[in-house]
N, CA and C atoms as a LAMMPS dump frame, in Angstrom:
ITEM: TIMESTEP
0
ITEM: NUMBER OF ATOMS
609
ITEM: BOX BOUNDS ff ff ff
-5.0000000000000000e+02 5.0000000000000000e+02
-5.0000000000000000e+02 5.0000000000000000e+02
-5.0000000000000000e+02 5.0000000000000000e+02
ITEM: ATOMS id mol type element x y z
1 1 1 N 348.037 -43.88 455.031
2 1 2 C 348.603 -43.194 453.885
3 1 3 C 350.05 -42.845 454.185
4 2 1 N 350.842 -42.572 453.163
5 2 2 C 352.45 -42.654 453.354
6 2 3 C 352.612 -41.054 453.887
7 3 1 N 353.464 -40.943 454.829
8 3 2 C 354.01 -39.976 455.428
9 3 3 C 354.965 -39.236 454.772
10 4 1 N 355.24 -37.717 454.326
11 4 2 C 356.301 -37.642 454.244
12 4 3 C 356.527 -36.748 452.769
13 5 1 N 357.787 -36.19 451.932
14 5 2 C 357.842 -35.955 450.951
15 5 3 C 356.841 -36.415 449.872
16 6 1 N 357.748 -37.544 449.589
17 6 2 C 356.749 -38.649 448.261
18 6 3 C 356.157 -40.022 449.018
19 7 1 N 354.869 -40.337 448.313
20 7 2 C 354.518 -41.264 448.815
21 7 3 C 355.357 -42.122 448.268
22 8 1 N 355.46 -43.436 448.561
23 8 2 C 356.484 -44.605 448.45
24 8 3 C 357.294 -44.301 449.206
25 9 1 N 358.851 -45.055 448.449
26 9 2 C 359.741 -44.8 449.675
27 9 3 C 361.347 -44.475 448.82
28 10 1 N 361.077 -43.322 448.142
29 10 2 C 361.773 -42.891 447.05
30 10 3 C 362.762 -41.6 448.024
31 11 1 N 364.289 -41.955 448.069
32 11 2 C 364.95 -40.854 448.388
33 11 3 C 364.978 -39.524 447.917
34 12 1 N 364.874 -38.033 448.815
35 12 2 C 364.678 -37.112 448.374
36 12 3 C 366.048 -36.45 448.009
37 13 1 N 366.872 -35.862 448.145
38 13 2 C 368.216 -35.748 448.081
39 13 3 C 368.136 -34.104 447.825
40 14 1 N 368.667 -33.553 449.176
41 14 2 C 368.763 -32.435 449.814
42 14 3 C 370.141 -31.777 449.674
43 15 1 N 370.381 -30.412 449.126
44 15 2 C 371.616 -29.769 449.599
45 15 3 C 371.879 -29.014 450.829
46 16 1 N 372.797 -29.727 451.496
47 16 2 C 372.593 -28.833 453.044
48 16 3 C 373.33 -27.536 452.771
49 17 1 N 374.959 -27.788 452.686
50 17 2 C 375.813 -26.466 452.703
51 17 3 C 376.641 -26.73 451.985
52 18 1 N 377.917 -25.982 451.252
53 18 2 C 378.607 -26.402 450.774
54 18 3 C 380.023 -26.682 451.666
55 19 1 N 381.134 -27.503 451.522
56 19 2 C 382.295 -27.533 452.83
57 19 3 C 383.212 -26.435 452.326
58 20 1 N 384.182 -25.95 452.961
59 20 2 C 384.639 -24.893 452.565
60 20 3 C 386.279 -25.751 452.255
61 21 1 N 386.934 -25.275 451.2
62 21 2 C 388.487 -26.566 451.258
63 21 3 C 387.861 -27.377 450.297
64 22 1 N 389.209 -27.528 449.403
65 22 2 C 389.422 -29.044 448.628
66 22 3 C 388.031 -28.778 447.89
67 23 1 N 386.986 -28.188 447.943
68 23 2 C 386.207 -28.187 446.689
69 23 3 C 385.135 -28.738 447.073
70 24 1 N 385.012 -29.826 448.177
71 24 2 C 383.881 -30.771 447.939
72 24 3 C 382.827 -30.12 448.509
73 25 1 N 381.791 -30.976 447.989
74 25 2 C 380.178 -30.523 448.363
75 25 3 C 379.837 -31.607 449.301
76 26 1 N 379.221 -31.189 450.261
77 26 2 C 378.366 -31.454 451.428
78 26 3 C 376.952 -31.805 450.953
79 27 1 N 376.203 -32.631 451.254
80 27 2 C 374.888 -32.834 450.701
81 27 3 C 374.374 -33.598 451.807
82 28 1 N 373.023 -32.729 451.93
83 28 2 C 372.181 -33.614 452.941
84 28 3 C 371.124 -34.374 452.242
85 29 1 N 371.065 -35.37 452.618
86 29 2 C 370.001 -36.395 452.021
87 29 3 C 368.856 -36.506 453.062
88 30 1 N 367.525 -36.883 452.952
89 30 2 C 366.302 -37.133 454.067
90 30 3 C 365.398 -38.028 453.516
91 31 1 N 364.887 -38.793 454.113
92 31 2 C 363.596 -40.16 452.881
93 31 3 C 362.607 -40.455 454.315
94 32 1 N 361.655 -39.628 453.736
95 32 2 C 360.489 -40.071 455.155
96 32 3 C 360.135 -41.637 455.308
97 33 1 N 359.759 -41.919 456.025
98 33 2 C 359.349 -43.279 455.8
99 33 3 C 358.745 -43.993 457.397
100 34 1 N 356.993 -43.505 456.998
101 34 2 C 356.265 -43.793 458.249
102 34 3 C 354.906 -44.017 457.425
103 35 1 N 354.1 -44.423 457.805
104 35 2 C 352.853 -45.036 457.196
105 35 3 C 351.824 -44.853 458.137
106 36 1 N 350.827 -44.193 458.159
107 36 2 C 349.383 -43.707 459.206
108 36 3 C 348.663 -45.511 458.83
109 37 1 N 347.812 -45.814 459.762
110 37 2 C 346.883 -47.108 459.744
111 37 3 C 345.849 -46.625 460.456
112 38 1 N 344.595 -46.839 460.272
113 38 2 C 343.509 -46.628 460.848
114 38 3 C 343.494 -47.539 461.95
115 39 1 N 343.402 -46.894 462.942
116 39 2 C 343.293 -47.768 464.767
117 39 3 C 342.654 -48.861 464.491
118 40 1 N 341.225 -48.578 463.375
119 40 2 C 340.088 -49.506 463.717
120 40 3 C 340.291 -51.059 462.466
121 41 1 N 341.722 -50.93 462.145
122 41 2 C 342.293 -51.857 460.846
123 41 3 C 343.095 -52.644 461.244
124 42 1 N 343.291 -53.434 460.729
125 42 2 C 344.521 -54.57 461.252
126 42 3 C 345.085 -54.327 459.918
127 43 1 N 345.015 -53.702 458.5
128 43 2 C 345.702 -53.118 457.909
129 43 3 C 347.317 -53.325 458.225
130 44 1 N 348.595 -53.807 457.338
131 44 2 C 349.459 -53.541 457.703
132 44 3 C 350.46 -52.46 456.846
133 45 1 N 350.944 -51.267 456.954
134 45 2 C 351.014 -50.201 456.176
135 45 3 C 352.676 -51.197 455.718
136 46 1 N 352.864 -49.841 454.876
137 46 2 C 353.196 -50.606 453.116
138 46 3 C 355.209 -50.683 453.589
139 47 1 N 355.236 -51.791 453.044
140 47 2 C 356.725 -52.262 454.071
141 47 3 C 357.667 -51.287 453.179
142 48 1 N 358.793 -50.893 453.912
143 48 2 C 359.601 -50.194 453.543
144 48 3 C 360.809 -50.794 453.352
145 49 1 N 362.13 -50.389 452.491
146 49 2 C 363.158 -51.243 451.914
147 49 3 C 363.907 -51.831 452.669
148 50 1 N 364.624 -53.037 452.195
149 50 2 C 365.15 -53.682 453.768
150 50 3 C 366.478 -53.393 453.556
151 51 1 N 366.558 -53.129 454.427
152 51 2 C 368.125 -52.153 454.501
153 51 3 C 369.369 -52.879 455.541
154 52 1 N 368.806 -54.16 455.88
155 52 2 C 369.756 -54.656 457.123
156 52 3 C 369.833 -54.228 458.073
157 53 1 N 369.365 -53.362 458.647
158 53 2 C 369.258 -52.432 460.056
159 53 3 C 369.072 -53.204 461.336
160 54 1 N 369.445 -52.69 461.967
161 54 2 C 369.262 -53.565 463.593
162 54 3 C 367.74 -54.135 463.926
163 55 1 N 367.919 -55.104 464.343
164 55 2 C 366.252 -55.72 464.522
165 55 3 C 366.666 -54.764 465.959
166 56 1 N 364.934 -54.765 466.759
167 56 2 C 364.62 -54.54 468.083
168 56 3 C 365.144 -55.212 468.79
169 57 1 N 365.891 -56.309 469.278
170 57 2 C 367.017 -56.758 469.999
171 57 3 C 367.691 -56.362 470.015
172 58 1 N 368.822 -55.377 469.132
173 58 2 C 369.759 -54.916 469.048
174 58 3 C 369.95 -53.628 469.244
175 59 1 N 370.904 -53.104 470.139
176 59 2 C 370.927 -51.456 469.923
177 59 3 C 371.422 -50.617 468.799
178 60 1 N 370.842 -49.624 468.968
179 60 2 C 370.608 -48.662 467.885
180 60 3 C 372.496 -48.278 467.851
181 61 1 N 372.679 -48.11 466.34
182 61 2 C 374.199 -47.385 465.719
183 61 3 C 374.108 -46.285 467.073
184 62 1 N 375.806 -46.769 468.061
185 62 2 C 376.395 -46.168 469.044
186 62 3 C 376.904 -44.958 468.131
187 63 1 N 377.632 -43.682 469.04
188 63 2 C 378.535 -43.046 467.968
189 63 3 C 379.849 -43.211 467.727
190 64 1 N 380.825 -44.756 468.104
191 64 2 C 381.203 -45.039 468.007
192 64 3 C 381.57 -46.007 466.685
193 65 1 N 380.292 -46.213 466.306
194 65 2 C 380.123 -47.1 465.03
195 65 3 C 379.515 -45.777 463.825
196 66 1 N 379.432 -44.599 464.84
197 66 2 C 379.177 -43.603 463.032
198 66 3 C 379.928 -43.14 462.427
199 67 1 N 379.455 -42.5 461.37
200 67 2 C 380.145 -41.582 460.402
201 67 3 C 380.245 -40.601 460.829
202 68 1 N 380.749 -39.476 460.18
203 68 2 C 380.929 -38.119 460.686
204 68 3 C 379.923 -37.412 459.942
205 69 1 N 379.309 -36.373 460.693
206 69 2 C 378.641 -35.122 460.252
207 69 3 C 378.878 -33.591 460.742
208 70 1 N 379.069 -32.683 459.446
209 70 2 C 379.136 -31.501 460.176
210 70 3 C 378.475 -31.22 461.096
211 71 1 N 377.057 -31.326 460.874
212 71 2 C 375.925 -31.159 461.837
213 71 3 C 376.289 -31.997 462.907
214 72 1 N 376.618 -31.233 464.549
215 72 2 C 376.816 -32.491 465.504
216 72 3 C 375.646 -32.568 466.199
217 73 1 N 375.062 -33.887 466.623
218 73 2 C 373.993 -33.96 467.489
219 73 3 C 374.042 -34.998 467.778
220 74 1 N 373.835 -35.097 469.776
221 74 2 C 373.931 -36.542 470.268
222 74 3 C 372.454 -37.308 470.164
223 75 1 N 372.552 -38.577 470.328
224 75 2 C 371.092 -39.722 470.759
225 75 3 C 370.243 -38.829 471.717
226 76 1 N 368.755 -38.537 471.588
227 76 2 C 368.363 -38.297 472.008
228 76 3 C 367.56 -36.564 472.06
229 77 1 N 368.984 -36.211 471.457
230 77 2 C 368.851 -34.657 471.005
231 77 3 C 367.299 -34.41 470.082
232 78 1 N 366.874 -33.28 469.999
233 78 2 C 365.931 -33.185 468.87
234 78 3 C 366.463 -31.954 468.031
235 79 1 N 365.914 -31.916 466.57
236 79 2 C 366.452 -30.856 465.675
237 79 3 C 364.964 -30.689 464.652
238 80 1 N 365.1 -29.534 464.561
239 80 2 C 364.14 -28.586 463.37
240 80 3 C 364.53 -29.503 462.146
241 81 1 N 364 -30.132 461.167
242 81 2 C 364.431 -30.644 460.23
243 81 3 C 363.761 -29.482 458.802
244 82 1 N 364.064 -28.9 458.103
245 82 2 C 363.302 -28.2 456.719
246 82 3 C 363.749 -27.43 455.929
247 83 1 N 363.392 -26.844 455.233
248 83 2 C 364.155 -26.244 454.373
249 83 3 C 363.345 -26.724 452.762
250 84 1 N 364.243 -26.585 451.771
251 84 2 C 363.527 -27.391 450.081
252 84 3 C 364.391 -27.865 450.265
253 85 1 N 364.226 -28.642 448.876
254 85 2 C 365.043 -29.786 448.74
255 85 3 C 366.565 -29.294 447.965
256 86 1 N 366.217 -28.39 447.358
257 86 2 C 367.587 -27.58 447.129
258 86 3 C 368.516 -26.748 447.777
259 87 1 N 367.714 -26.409 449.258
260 87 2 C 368.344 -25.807 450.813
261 87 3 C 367.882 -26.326 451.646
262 88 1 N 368.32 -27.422 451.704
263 88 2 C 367.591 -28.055 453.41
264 88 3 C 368.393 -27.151 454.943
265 89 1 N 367.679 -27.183 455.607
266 89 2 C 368.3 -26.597 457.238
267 89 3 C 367.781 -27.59 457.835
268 90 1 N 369.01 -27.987 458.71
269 90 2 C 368.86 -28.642 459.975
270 90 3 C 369.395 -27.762 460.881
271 91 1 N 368.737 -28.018 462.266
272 91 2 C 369.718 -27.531 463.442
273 91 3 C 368.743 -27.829 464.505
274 92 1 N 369.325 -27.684 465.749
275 92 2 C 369.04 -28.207 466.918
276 92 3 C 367.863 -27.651 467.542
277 93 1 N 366.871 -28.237 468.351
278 93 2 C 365.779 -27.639 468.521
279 93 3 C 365.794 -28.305 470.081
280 94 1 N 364.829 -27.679 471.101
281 94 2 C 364.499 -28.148 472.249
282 94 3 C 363.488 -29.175 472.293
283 95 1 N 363.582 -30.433 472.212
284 95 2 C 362.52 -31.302 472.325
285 95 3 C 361.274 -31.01 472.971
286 96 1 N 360.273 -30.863 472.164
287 96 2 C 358.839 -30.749 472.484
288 96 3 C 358.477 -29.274 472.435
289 97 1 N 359.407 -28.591 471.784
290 97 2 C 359.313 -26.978 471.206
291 97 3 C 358.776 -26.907 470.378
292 98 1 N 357.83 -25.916 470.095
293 98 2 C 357.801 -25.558 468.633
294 98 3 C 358.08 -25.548 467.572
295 99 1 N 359.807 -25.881 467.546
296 99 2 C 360.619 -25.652 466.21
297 99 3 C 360.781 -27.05 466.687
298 100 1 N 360.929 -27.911 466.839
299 100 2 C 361.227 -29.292 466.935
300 100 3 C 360.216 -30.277 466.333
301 101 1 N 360.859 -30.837 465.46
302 101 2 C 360.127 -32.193 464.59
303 101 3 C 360.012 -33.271 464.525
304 102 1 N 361.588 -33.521 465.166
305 102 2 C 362.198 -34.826 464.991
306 102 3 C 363.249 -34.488 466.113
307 103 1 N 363.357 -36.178 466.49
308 103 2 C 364.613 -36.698 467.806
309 103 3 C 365.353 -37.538 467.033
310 104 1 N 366.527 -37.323 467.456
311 104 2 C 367.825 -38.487 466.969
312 104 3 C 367.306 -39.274 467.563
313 105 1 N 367.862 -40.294 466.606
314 105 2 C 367.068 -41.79 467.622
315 105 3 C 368.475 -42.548 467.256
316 106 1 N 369.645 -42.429 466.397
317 106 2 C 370.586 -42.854 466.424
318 106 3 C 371.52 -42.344 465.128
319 107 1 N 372.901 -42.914 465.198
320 107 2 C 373.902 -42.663 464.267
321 107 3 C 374.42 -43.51 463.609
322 108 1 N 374.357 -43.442 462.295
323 108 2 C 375.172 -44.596 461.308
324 108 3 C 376.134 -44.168 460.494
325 109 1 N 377.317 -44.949 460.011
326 109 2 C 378.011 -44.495 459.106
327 109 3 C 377.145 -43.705 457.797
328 110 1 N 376.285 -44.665 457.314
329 110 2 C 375.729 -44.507 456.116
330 110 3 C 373.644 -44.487 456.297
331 111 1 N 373.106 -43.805 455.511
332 111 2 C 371.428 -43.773 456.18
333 111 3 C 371.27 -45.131 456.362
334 112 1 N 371.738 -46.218 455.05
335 112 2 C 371.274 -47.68 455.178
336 112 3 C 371.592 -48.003 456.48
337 113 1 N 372.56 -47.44 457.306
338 113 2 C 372.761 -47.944 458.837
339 113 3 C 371.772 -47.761 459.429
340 114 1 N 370.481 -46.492 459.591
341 114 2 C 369.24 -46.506 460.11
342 114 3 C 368.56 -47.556 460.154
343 115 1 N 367.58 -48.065 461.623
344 115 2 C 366.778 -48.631 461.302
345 115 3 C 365.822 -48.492 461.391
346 116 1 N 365.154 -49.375 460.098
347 116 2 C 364.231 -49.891 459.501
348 116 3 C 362.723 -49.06 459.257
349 117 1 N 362.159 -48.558 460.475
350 117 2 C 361.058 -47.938 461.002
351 117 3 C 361.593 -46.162 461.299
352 118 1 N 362.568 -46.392 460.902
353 118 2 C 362.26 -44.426 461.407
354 118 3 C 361.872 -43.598 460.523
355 119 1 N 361.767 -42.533 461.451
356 119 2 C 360.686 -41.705 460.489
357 119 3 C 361.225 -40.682 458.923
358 120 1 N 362.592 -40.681 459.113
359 120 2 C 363.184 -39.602 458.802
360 120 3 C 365.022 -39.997 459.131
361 121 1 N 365.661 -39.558 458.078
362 121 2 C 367.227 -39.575 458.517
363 121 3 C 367.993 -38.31 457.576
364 122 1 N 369.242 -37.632 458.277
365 122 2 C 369.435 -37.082 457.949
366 122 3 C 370.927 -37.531 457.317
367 123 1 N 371.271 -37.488 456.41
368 123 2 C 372.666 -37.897 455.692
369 123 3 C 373.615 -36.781 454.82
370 124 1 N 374.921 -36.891 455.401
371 124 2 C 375.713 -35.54 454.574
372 124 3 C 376.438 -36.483 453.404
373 125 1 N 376.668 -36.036 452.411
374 125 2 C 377.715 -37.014 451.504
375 125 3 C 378.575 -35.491 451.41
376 126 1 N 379.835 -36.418 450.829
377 126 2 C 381.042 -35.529 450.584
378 126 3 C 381.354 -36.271 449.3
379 127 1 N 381.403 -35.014 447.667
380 127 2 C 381.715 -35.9 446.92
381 127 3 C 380.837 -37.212 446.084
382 128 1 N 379.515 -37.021 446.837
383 128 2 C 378.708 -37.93 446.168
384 128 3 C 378.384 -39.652 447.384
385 129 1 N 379.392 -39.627 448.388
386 129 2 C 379.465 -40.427 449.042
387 129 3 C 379.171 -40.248 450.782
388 130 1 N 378.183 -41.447 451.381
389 130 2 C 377.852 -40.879 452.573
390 130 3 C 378.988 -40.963 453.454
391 131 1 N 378.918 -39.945 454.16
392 131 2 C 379.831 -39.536 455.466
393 131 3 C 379.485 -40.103 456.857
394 132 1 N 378.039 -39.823 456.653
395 132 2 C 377.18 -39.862 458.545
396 132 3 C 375.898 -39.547 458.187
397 133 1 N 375.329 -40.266 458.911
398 133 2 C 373.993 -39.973 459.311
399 133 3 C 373.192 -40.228 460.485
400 134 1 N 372.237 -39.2 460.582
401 134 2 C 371.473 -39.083 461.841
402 134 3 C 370.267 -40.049 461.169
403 135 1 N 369.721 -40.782 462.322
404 135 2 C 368.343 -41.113 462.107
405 135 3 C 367.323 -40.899 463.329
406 136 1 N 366.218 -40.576 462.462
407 136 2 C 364.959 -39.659 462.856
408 136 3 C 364.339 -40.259 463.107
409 137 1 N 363.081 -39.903 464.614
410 137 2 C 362.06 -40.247 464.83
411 137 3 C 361.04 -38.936 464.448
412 138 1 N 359.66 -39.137 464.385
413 138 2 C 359.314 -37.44 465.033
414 138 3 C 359.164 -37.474 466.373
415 139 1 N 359.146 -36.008 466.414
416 139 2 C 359.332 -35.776 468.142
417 139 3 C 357.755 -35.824 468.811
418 140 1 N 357.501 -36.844 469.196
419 140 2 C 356.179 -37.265 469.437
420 140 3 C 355.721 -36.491 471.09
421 141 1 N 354.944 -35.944 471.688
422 141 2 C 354.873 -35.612 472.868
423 141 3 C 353.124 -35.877 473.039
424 142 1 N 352.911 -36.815 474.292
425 142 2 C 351.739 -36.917 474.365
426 142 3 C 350.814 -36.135 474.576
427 143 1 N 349.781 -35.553 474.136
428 143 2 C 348.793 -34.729 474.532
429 143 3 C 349.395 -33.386 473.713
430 144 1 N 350.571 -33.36 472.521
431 144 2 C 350.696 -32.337 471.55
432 144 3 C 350.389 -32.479 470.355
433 145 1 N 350.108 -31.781 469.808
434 145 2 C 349.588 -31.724 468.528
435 145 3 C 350.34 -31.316 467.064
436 146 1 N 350.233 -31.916 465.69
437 146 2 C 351.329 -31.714 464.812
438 146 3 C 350.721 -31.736 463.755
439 147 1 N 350.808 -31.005 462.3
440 147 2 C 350.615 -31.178 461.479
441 147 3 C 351.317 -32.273 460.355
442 148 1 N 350.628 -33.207 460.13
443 148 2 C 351.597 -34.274 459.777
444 148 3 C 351.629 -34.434 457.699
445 149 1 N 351.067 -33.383 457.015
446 149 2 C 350.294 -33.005 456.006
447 149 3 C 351.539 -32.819 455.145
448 150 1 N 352.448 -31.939 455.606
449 150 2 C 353.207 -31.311 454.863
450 150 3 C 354.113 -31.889 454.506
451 151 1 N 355.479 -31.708 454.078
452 151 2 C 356.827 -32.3 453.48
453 151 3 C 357.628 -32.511 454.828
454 152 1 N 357.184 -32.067 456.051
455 152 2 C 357.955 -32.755 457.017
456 152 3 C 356.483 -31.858 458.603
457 153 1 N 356.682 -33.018 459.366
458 153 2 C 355.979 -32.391 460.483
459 153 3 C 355.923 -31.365 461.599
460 154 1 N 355.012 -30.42 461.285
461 154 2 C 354.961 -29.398 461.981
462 154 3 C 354.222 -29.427 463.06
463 155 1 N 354.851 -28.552 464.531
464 155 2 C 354.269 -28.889 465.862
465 155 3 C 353.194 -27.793 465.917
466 156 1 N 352.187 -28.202 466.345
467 156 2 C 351.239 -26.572 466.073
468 156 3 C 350.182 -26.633 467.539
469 157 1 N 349.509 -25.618 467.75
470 157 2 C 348.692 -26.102 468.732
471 157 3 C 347.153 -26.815 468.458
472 158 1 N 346.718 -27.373 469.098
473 158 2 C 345.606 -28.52 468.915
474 158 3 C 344.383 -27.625 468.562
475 159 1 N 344.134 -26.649 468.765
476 159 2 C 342.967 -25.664 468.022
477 159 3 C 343.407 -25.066 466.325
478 160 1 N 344.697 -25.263 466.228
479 160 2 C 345.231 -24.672 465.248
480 160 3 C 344.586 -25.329 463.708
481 161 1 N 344.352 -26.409 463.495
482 161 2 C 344.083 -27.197 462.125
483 161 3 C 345.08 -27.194 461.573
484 162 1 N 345.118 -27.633 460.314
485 162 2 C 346.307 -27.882 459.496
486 162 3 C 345.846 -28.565 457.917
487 163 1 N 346.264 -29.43 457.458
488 163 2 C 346.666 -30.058 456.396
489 163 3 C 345.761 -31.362 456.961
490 164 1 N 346.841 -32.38 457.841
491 164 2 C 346.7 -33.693 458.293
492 164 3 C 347.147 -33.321 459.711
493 165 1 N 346.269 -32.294 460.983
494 165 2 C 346.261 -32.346 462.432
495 165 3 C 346.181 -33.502 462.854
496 166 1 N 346.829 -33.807 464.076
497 166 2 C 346.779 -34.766 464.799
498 166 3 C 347.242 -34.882 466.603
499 167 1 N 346.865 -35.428 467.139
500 167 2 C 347.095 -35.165 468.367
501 167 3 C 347.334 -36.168 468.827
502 168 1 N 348.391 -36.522 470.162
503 168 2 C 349.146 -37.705 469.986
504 168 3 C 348.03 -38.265 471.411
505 169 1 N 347.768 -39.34 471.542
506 169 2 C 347.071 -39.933 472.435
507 169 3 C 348.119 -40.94 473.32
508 170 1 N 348.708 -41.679 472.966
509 170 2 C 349.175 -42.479 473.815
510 170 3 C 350.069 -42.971 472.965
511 171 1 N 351.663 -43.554 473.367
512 171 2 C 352.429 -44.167 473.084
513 171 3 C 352.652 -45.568 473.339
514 172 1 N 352.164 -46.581 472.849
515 172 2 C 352.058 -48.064 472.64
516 172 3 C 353.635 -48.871 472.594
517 173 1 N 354.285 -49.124 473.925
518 173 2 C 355.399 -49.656 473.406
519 173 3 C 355.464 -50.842 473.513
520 174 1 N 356.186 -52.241 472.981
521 174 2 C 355.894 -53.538 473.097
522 174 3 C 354.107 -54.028 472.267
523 175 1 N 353.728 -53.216 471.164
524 175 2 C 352.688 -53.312 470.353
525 175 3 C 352.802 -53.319 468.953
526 176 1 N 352.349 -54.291 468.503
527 176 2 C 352.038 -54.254 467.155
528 176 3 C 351.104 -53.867 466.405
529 177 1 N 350.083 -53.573 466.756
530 177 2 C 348.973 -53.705 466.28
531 177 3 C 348.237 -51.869 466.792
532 178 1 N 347.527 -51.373 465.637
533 178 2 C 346.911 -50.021 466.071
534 178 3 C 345.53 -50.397 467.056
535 179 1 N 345.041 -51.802 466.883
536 179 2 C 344.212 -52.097 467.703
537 179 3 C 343.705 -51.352 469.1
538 180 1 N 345.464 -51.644 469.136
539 180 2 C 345.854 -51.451 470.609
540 180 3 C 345.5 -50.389 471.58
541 181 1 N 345.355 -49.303 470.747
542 181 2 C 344.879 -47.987 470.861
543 181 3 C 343.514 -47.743 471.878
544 182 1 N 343.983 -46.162 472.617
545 182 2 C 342.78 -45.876 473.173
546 182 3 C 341.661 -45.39 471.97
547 183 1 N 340.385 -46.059 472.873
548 183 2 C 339.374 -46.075 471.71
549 183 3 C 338.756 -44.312 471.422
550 184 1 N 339.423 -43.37 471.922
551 184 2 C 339.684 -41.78 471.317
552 184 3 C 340.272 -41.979 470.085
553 185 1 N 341.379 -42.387 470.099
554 185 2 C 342.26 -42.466 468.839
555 185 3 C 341.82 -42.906 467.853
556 186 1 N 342.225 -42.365 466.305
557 186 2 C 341.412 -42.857 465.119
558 186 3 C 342.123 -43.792 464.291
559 187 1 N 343.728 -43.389 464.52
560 187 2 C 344.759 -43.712 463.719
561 187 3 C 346.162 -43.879 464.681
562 188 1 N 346.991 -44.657 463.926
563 188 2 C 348.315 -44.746 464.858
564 188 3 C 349.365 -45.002 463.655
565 189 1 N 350.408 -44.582 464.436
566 189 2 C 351.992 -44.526 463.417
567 189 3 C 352.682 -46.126 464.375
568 190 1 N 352.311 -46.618 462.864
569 190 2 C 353.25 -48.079 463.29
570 190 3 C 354.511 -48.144 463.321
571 191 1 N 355.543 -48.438 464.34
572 191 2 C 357.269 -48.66 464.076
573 191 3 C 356.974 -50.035 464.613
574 192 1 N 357.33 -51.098 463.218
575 192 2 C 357.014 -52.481 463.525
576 192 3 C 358.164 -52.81 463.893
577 193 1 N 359.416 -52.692 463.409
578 193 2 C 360.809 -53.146 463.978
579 193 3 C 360.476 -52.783 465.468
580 194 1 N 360.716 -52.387 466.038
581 194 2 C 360.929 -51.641 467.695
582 194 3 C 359.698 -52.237 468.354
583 195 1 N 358.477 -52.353 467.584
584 195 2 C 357.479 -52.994 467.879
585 195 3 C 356.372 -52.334 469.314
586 196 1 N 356.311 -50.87 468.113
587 196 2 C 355.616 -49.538 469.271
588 196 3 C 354.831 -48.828 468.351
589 197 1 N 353.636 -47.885 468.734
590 197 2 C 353.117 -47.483 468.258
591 197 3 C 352.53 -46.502 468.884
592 198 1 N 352.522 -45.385 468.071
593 198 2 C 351.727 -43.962 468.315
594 198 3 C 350.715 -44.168 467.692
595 199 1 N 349.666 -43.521 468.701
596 199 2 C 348.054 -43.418 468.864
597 199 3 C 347.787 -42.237 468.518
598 200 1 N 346.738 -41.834 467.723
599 200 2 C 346.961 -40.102 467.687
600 200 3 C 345.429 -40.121 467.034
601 201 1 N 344.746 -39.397 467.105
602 201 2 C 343.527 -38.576 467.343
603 201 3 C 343.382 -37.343 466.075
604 202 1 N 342.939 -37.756 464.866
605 202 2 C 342.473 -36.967 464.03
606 202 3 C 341.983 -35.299 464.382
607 203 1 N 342.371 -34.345 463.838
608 203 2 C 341.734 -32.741 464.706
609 203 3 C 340.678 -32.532 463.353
């Protein structure tokens, strides 16, 4: 089932802050886009828009090739992503914290610079036009647990329940297939570009 705001793969379009000078507005944009598959399916979840993005041979938008964002955050960093869609907050979180949702996984001028498979991107426009954007993974940690139910994923503890709990079992890299999975696991988050997959365990 589709991950995320709206099912499909329909942009949500977020106000982050306003810039201060010259008038213009700042706008953060975010478009989930991850698809759950049942481990026990060869199912292939529902393709998402092709945007030209780097195949898995290629490295991910350097920050040399991005845009600018108020929000600064390097590769690798993780950040709290939430807020509504009429006040989104971003800001920086300690990977595998509590308040952490999502990891940069890279930087593009524009979201279409993201690729293909991520989970989540964060985009400022100025004026109506993109500036920069971050693109999102979630912040996956093996043997933690997340509510994956809501309008963006929450880290919770594994007794906790939720919406759509889940608990991450194993990280599948060089896999296509949820097959692949330890046979605990019920379900897995396919990233077919990168060609990896999270295993994760229904609560």
């Amino acid at each position: 089932m589709p991950f995320g705001r709206l099912a499909g793969a329909l942009a949500i379009t977020v106000t982050a802050f306003v810039a201060t000078g010259c008038g213009g507005t700042i706008d953060g944009h975010a478009q989930p886009a991850i698809d759950v598959v049942p481990a026990t399916s060869s199912a292939t979840p529902t393709t998402k828009p092709s945007t030209g993005k780097p195949t898995a041979s290629k490295p991910a938008p350097t920050t040399s090739k991005a845009g600018k964002t108020d929000f600064q955050a390097n590769i690798g960093d993780c950040v709290a992503l939430g807020g509504t869609v009429d006040d989104a907050t971003i800001e920086k979180a300690a990977c595998g914290s509590r308040a952490s949702n999502y990891k940069v996984i890279g930087k593009a001028k524009t979201s279409s610079g993201c690729v293909s498979d991520r989970d989540n991107y964060y985009a400022e426009t100025l004026n109506g036009i993109e500036t920069g954007a971050l693109c999102l993974d979630i912040d996956w940690v093996i043997g933690g647990c997340l509510d994956v139910g809501g309008e963006e994923p929450v880290r919770i503890d594994c007794t906790e329940g939720g919406t759509e709990p889940v608990k991450v079992i194993s990280i599948n890299k060089n896999s296509d297939s949820v097959d692949d999975c330890p046979q605990v696991a019920d379900s897995g988050f396919k990233y077919e570009e990168r060609h990896t997959v999270v295993c994760v365990e229904s609560l």
